[in-house]
C-alpha positions as CSV (number, residue, x, y, z in Angstrom):
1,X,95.6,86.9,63.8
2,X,97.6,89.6,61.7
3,X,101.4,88.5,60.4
4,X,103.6,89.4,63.0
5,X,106.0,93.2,61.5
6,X,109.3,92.2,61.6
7,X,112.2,94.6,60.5
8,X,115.7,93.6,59.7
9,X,118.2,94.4,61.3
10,X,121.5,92.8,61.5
11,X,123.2,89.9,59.9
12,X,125.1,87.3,61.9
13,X,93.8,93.5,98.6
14,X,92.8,89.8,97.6
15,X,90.3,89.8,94.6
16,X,87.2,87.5,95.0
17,X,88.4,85.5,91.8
18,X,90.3,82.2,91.4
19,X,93.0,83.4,88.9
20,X,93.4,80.0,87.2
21,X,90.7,77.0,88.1
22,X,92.6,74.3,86.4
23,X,91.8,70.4,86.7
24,X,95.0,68.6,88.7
25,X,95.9,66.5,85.5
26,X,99.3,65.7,86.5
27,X,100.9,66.9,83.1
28,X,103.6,69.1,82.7
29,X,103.4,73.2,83.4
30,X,103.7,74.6,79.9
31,X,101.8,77.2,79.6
32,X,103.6,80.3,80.6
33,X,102.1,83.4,82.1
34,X,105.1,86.0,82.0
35,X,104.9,89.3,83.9
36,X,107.8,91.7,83.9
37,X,108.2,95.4,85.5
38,X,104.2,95.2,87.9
39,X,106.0,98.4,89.6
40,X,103.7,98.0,92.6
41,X,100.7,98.6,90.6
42,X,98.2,95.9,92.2
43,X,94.9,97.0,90.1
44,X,97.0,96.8,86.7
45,X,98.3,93.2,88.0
46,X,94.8,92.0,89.4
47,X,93.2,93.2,85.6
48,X,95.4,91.4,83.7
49,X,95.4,88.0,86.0
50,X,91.5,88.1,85.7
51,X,91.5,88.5,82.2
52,X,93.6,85.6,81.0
53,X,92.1,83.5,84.4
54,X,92.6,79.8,83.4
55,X,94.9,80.2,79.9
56,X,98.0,79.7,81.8
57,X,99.5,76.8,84.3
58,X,102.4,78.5,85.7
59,X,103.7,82.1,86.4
60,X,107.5,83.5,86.0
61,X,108.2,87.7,86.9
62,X,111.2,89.2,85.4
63,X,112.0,91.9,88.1
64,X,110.7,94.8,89.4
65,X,108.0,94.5,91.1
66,X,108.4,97.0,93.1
67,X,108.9,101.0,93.0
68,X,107.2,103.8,91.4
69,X,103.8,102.7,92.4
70,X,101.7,102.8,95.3
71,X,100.8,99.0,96.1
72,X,104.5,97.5,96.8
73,X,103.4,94.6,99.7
74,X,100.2,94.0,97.7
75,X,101.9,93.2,94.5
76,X,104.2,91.0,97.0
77,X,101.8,88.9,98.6
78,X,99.9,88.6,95.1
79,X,102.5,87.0,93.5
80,X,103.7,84.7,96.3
81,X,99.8,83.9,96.2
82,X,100.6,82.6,92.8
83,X,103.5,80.9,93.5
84,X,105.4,83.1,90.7
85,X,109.1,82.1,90.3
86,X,110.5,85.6,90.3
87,X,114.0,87.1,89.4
88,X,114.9,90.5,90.7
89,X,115.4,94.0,88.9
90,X,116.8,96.9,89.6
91,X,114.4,98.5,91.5
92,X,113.9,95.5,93.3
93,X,117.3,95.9,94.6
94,X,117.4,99.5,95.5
95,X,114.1,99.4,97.3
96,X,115.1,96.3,99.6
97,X,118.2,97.9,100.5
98,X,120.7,95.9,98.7
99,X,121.5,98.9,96.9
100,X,121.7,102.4,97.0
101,X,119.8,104.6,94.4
102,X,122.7,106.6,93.1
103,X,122.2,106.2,89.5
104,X,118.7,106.6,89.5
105,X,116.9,109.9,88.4
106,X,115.4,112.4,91.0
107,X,112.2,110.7,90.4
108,X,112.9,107.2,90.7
109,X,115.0,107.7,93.1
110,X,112.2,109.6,95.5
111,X,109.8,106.9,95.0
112,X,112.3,103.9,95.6
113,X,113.1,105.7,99.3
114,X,109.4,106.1,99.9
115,X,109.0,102.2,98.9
116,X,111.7,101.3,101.0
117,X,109.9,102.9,104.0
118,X,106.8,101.5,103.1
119,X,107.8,97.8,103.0
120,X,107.5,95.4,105.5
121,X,110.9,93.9,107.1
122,X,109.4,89.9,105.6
123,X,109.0,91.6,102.1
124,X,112.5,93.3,102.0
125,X,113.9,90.2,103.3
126,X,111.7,88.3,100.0
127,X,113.2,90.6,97.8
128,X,116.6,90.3,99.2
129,X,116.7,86.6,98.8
130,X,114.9,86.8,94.9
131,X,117.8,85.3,92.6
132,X,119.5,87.0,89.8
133,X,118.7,86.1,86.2
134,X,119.0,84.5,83.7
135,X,117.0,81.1,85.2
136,X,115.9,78.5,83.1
137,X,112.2,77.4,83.7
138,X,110.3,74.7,82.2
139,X,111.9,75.2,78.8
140,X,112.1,78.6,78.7
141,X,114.7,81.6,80.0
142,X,113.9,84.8,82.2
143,X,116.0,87.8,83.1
144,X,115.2,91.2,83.8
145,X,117.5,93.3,81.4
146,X,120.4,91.5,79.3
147,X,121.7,87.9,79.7
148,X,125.1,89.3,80.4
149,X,124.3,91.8,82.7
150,X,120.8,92.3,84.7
151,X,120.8,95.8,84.7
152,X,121.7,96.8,80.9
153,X,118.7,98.0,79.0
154,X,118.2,95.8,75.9
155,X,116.3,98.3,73.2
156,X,118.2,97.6,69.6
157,X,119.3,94.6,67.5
158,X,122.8,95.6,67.7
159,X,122.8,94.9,71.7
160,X,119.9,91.6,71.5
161,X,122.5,90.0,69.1
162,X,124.7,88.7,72.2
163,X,121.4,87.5,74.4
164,X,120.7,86.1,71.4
165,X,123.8,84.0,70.7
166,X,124.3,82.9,74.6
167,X,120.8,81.8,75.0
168,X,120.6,78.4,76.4
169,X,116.7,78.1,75.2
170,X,115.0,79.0,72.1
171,X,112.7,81.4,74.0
172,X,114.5,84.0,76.2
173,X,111.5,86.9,78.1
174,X,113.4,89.7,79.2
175,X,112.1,93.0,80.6
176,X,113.4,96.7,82.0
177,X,112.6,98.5,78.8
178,X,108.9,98.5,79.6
179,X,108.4,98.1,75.7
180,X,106.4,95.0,74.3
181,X,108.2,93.5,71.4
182,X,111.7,91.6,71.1
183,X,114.3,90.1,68.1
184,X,114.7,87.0,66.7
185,X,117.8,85.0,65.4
186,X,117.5,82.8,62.3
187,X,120.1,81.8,59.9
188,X,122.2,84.6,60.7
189,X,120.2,87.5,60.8
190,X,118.8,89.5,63.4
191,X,115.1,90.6,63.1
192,X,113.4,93.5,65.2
193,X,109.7,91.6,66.3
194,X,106.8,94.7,66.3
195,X,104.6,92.3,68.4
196,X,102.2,94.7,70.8
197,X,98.3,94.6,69.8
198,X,96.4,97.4,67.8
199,X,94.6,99.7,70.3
200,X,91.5,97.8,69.1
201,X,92.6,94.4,69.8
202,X,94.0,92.9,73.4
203,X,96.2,89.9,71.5
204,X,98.6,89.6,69.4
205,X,100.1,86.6,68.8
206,X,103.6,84.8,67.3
207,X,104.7,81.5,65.8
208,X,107.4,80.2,67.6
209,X,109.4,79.0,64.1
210,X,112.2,75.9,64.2
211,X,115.4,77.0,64.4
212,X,115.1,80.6,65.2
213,X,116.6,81.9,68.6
214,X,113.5,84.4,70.1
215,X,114.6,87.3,73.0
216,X,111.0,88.7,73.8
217,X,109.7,91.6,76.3
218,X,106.3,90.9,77.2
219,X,106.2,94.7,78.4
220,X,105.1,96.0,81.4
221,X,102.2,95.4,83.7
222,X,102.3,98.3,85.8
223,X,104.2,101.4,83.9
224,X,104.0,101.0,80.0
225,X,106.4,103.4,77.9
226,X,106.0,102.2,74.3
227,X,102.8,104.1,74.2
228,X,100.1,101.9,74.8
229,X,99.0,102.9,78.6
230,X,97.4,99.0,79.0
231,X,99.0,96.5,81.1
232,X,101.5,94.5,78.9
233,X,102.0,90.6,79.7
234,X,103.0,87.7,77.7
235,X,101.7,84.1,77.6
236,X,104.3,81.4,76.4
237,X,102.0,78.3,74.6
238,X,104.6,76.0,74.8
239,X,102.5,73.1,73.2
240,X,100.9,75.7,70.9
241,X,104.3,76.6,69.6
242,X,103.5,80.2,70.4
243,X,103.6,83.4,72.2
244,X,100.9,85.4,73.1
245,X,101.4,89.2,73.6
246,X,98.4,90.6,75.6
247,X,97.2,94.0,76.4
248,X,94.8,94.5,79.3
249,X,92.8,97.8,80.5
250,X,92.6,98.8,84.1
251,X,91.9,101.6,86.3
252,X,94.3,104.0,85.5
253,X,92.5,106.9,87.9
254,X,92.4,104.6,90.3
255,X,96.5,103.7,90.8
256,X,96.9,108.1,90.3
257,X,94.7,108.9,93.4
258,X,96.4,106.3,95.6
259,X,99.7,107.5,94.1
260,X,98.9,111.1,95.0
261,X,97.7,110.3,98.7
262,X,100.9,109.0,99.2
263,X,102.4,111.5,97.7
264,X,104.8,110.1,95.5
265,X,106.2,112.4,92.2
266,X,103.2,114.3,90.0
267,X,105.4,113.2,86.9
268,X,105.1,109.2,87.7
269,X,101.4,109.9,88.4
270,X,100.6,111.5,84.8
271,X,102.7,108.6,82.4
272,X,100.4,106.0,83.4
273,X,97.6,107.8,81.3
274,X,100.1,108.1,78.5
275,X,102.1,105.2,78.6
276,X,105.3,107.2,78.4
């Protein structure tokens, strides 16, 4: 396990595997598989959930499990398989109905109408009733973009600093950016966490440290933009007294050709491959 790069900042269809064969042990859920932004991309969810199969005991979601990609009432019915406690995003929102798309791009807009169509009334109603964050869950906090405001992209140390302070549990996972990484508070200063694997590697792993406030994104399962086009996830070893940062692999062709027979926007279709 390499040291963890830390800059500072600031002062002050169902898949013929079990996804986690675990003994019934009666102890207490504490490991933590957290997904954030799936994006309706079922073979990107299904690779990652059969590659950690049996490291975790419970599942959370941050949001957004639906729009851009082609799979939104798979991805659905694969989480409520899992029994994933789930908070809503933004895209969540719009493509239920509870919103309208007004200040999304051309693009995103486009594919959040098509998901809208292609949902069924049960799964609009499912992501209708999904709660906002933050929600407090066996020890740790989720929320899909800032603690003070669900939607507000979180990307410097400057705007983590208030999560951050607020935080009612060491370990915050937040999501929206789409970028694997996250900030830490400790004795007054604010550090940026550089925690996504090498290409080479499909773990990276941090020490959760006494006294230190963590706000992590365990990037994106379904539509990576930090560069890396491989499904980003997180796994919160509570025991362990760490976090793992995973990158997983999939069929990337695969997601593009349904994408394109449903005819949703070229440019969504070409940043899987780059992760852009």
């Amino acid at each position: 396990m390499r040291p963890v790069k830390r800059t500072r900042c600031l002062r002050a269809s169902k898949a013929a595997f079990d996804y986690n064969p675990q003994l019934d042990n009666g102890l207490t859920t504490m490991r933590i598989l957290v997904l954030s932004d799936i994006h309706a991309n079922l073979t990107a969810l299904d690779a990652a959930l059969q590659r950690v199969q049996g490291r975790w005991d419970k599942v959370v979601c941050l949001g957004d499990l639906v729009g851009y990609g082609p799979d939104p009432n798979e991805v659905i019915a694969r989480l409520q398989e899992l029994g994933a406690v789930t908070i809503r995003g933004n895209h969540d929102k719009v493509c239920c109905g509870l919103e309208e798309p007004e200040g999304f791009n051309p693009v995103a807009r486009s594919a959040a109408l098509w998901t809208r169509e292609q949902l069924t009334s049960q799964n609009r109603e499912y992501l209708r009733d999904l709660p906002p964050g933050p929600l407090a869950v066996d020890g740790i906090s989720i929320v899909h973009g800032a603690l003070q405001d669900e939607d507000e992209y979180v990307f410097t140390s400057a705007q983590a600093l208030e999560g951050l302070l607020d935080a009612s549990t060491p370990l915050t996972f937040f999501g929206h950016t789409h970028v694997q990484g996250g900030f830490s508070l400790r004795a007054n200063r604010v550090d940026v966490l550089h925690l996504s694997p090498k290409p080479s590697q499909d773990l990276e792993s941090l020490t959760v440290e006494p006294a230190t406030q963590y706000l992590l994104n365990p990037g994106s399962v379904g539509q990576s933009r930090d560069g890396d086009a491989r499904a980003g996830f997180a796994i919160a070893d509570l025991p362990g007294q760490r976090v793992e940062f995973w990158r997983i692999s999939y069929d990337i062709e695969a997601v593009q050709r349904r994408m394109a027979a449903a005819e949703l926007p070229e440019p969504l279709i070409q940043r899987l491959a780059t992760g852009r």
